[in-house]
C-alpha atoms as one frame of an Amber mdcrd trajectory, in Angstrom:
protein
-151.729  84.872-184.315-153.390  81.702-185.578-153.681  81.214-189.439-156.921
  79.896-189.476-159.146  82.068-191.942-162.226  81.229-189.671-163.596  80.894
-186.651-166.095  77.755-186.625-163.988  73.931-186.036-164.640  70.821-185.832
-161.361  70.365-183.913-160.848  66.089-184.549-158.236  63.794-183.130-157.435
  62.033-186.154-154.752  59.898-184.140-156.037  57.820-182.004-158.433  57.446
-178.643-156.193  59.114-176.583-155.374  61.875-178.831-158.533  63.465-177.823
-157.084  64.804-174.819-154.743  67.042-176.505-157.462  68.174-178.904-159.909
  68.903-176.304-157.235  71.074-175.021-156.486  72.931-178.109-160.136  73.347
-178.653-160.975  74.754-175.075-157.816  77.125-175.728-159.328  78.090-178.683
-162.269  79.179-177.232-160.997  81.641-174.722-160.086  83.543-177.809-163.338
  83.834-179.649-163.590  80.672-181.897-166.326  78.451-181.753-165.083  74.804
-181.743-167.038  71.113-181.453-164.476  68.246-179.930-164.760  65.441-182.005
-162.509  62.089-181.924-162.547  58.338-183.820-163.319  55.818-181.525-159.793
  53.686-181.404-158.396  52.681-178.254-155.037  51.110-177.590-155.417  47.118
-176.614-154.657  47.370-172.922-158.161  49.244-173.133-160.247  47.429-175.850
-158.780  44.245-176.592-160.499  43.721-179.723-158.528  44.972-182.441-159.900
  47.786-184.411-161.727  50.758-184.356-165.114  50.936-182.325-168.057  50.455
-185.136-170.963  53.155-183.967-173.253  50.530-183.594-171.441  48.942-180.766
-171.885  52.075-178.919-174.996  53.169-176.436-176.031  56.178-175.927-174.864
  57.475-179.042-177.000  59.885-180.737-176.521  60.059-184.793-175.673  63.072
-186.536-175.196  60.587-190.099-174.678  57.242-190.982-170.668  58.395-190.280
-170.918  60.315-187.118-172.796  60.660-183.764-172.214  62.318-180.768-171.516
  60.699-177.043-172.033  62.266-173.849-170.841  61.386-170.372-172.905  57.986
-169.918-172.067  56.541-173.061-169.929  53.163-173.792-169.282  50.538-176.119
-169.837  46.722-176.189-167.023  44.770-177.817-166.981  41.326-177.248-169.127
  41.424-174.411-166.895  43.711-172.609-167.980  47.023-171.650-165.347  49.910
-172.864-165.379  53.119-171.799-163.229  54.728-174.415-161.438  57.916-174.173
-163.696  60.317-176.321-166.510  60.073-173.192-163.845  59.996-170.488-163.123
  63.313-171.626-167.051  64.136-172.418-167.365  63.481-168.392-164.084  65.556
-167.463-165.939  68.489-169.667-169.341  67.814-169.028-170.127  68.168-172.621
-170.627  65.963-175.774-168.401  64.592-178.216-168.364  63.387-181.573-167.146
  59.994-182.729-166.109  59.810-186.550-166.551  56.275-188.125-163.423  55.388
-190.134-164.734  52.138-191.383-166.055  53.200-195.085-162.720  54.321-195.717
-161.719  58.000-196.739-165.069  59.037-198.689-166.713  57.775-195.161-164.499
  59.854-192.966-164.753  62.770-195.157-168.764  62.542-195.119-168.731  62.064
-191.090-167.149  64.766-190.690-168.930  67.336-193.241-171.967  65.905-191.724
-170.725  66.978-188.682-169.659  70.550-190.043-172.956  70.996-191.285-175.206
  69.606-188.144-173.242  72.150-185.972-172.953  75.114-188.547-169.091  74.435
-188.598-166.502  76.270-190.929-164.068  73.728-191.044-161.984  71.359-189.238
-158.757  70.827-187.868-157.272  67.360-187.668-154.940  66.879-184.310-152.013
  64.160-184.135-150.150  64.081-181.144-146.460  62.937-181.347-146.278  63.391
-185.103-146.319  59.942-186.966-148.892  61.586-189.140-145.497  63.645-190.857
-144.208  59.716-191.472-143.896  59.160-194.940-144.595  54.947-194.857-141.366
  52.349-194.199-139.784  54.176-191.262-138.792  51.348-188.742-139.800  52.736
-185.794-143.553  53.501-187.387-146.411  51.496-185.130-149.320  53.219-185.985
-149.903  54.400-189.470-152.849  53.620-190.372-155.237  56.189-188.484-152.826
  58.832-189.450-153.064  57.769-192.999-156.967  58.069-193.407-157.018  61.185
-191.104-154.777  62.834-193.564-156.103  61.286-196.695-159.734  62.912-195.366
-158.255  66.680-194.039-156.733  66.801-198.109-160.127  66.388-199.247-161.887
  69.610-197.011-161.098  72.758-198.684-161.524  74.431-194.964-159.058  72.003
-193.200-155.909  72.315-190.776-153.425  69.543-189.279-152.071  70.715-185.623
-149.270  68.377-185.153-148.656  68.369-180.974-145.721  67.435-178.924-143.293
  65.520-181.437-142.356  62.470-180.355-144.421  62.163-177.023-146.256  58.880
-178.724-142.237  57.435-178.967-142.464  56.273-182.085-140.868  58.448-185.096
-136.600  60.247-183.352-137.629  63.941-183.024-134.983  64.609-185.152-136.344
  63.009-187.643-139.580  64.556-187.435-137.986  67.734-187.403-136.185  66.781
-190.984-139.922  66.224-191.941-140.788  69.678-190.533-138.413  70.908-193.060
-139.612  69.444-196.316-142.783  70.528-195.037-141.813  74.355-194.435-139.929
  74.074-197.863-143.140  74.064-199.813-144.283  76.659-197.601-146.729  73.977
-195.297-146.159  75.581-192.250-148.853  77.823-191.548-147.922  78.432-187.514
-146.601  77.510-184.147-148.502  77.518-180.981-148.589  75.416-177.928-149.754
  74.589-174.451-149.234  76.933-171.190-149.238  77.288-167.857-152.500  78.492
-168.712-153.443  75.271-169.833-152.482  73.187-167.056-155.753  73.278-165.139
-158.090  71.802-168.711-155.346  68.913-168.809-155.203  67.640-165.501-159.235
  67.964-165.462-159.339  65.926-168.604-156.155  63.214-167.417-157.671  63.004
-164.074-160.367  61.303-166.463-159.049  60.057-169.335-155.995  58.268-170.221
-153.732  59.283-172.580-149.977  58.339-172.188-148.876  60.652-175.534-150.832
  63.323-174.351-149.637  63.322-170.505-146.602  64.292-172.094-147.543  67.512
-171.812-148.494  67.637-168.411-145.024  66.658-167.369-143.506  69.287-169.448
-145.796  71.969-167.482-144.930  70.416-164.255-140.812  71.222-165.351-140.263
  67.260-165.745-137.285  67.091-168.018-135.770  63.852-168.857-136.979  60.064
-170.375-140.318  58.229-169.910-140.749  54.610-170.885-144.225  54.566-172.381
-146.644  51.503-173.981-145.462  48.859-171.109-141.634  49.922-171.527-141.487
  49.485-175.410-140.945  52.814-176.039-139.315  55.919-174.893-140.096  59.777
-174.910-137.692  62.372-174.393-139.573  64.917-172.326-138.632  69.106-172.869
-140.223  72.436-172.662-140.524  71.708-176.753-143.139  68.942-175.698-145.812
  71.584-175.339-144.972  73.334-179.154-147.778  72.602-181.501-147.375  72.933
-185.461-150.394  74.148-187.726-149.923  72.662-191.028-151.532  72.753-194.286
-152.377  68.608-194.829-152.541  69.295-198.630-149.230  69.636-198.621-148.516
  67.227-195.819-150.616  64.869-197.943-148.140  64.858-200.627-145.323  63.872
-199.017-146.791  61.030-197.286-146.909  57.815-199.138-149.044  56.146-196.785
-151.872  58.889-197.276-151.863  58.421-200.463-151.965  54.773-201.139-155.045
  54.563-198.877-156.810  57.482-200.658-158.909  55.420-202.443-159.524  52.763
-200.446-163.523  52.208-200.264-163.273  50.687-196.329-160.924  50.251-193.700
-160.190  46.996-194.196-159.254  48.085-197.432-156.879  50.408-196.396-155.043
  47.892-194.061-154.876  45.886-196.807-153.360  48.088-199.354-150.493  49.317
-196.671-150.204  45.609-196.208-149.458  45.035-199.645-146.316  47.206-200.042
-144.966  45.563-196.608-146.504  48.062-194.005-147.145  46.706-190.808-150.209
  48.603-189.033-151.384  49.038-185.703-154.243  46.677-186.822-152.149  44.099
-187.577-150.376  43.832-184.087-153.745  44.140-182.503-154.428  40.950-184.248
-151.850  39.319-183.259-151.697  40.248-180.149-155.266  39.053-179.724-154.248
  35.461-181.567-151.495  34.940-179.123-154.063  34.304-176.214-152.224  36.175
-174.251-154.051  37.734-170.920-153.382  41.572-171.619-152.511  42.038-167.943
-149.621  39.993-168.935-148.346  41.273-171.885-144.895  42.206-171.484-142.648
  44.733-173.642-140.466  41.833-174.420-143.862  39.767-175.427-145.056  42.706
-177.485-141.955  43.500-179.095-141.291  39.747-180.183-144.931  39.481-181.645
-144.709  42.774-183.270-141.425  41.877-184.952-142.464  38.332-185.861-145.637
  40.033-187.671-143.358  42.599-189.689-141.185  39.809-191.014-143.996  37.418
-191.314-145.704  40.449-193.885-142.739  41.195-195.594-141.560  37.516-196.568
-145.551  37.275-197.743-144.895  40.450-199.880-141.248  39.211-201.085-143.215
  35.866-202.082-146.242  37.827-203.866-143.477  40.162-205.837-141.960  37.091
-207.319-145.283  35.160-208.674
């Protein structure tokens, strides 16, 4: 039985483009059981997509029709300029695998922005709630873990689901994105469960299959195709993000946690140093200044290194990611002692 004391969602992938698979799964699943959900997604994609770094600002994208100055919803034609590129990002990949809208949540006037998108949101579609969906679980991080690339999403996502009294965090397929060791998110698990923040367990089926491979034959999503190779009885490694990362795929790829973010909120450092951060640059900023390395910051300098993305290596992403981590923390080091 699911926990949640409603049955109206905004269900949101608060993780990333591609997260938006999995939660367009969830909410589809969802449905067959009576609730009434809205897919909604910020507009982030990975640099081998968009190569300008950062989320996509709603005003770069056409055909997107406003709900509030924080949110608007895009159908199957939509796209964004960036750059003079044209990006089809993953929110309308999956709005054309679905033939249905979706809504895009700006993250760019920080936390009291993201909270108003998406209570604008609840209220245009007569919306109980929402649940926030992270898939691979570096939302449970708590801030200096090594192996952390992408915190800073997570951080607001979490930062806004504390603030919405009528909020959930599903937390799908650990380790799938290959960031955080699954046994370390399972230690996180723990502390979480301690102070009784485990609401539930659920998960993707057989029954699911035919909604993922709709939406992947679309959309692209490494984290979430995960899944789909867990259905299809894959069990062994993946090298993921170019080959700079590895996933150990199992049956446990398809187990989804339901948390409660308030208390998932308090044990994460990163949520709550960007809590009060009036933008996103702000944000960035702040995680910066405590030696935090974000996935804004490599998507700066990847895009200063002039390299083509076509011929970005792991070995070429790896060396600029660690040369921006050191380059951050001897800034830091320097800052602490003046």
């Amino acid at each position: 039985m699911l926990p949640f004391k409603n049955k109206k969602y905004l269900v949101l992938a608060i993780g990333g483009g591609g997260d938006v698979v999995s939660a367009a799964v969830i909410a589809k699943s969802m449905e067959k059981i009576g609730f009434k959900t809205v897919i909604g997604s910020i507009a982030w994609e990975r640099f081998v997509v968009d190569p300008m770094p950062g989320p996509i600002p709603l005003d770069n994208i056409i055909g997107c029709r406003d709900i509030s100055r924080y949110a608007c919803i895009v159908n199957r034609d939509s796209y964004a300029l960036r750059g003079g590129r044209k990006i089809v990002f993953q929110a309308v990949n999956v709005a054309r695998a679905l033939n249905t809208e979706i809504v895009v949540i700006d993250i760019y006037e920080g936390v009291k922005g993201y909270r108003r998108g998406v209570e604008s949101v609840i209220n245009y579609y007569g919306l109980d709630g929402v649940i926030g969906v992270d898939v691979g679980g570096d939302v449970l991080a708590y801030g200096f873990e090594e192996n952390l690339w992408s915190p800073l999403a997570d951080a607001l996502g979490l930062a806004m689901l504390n603030k919405i009294s009528d909020s959930y965090l599903i937390v799908h397929s650990l380790g799938s994105d290959g960031e955080l060791p699954i046994d370390y998110l399972h230690k996180r698990l723990s502390i979480i469960a301690k102070n009784n923040g485990l609401l539930g367990i659920t998960g993707f089926s057989s029954e699911t299959r035919g909604i993922l491979e709709n939406i992947l034959y679309y959309a692209e999503s490494e984290a979430s195709k995960i899944s789909l190779y867990a259905l299809n009885g894959f069990m062994g490694k993946l090298g993921i993000r170019r080959g700079t990362r590895t996933v150990e795929v199992t049956p446990y790829s398809l187990v989804s946690f339901i948390l409660d973010p308030r208390i998932v909120f308090g044990e994460s450092l990163v949520a709550r140093v960007v809590d009060k951060a009036s933008s996103f640059m702000e944000a960035r900023l702040m995680l910066n200044s405590i030696g935090i390395y974000t996935e804004y910051d490599l998507e700066e300098d990847i895009y200063s290194s002039n390299i083509p993305v076509e011929e970005l290596t792991s070995e070429a992403i790896l060396k600029i990611r660690l040369e921006g981590i050191k380059r951050l923390r001897e800034l830091v080091s320097i800052n602490d002692h003046t």
